[in-house]
N, C-alpha and C positions, 0 to 999 in steps of 0.2 A: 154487626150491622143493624141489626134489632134495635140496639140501644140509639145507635146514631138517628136511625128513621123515628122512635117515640118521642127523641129529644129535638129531631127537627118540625115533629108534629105541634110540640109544644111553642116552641119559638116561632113558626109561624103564626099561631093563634094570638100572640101578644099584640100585631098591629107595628108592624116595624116602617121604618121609613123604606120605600119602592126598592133602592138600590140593594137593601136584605132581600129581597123577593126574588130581584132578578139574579143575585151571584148564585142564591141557594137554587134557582132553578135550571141553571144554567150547569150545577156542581150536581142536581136529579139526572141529568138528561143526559153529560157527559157519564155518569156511572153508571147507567141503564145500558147505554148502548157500549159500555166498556165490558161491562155483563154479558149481553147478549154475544158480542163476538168474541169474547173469549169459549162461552159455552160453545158454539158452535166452532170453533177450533179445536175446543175437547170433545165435540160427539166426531166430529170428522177422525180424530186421529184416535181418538177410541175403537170405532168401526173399521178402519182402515187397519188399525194392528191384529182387527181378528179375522182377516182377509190374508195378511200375511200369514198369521197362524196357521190357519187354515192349508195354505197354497204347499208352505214348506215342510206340512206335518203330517201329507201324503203320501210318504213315501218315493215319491218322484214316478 
C-alpha cells in the first residue's frame, strides 16, 4: 500500500486531465472507508471473542 500511495503521490503531481483526479479520488475514498469498516469489524470481533473467552473460562 506504501508503494501504491508514493506512486499515486507522484501521478498526481504530473498535472493530469480532471477525469485522472476524479477516478483516483473516488478509488482514495472508497478504500479509506473500506479500511475504516473493515477495522472496525476487526476491533468488534476482536473484543467480543475475549468476552467469550472470558465468559466460558470460568468455570461455570
Amino acid at each position: 500500500m506504501i508503494f501504491e500511495w508514493v506512486n499515486l503521490g507522484f501521478n498526481l503531481a504530473d498535472g493530469h486531465p480532471t477525469a485522472f483526479y476524479v477516478v483516483h479520488g473516488v478509488l482514495i475514498v472508497v478504500n479509506v472507508v473500506l479500511g475504516v469498516v473493515l477495522g472496525v469489524i476487526g476491533w468488534r470481533a476482536w473484543r467480543g471473542s475475549g468476552e467469550v473467552r472470558g465468559r466460558t473460562g470460568d468455570g461455570g
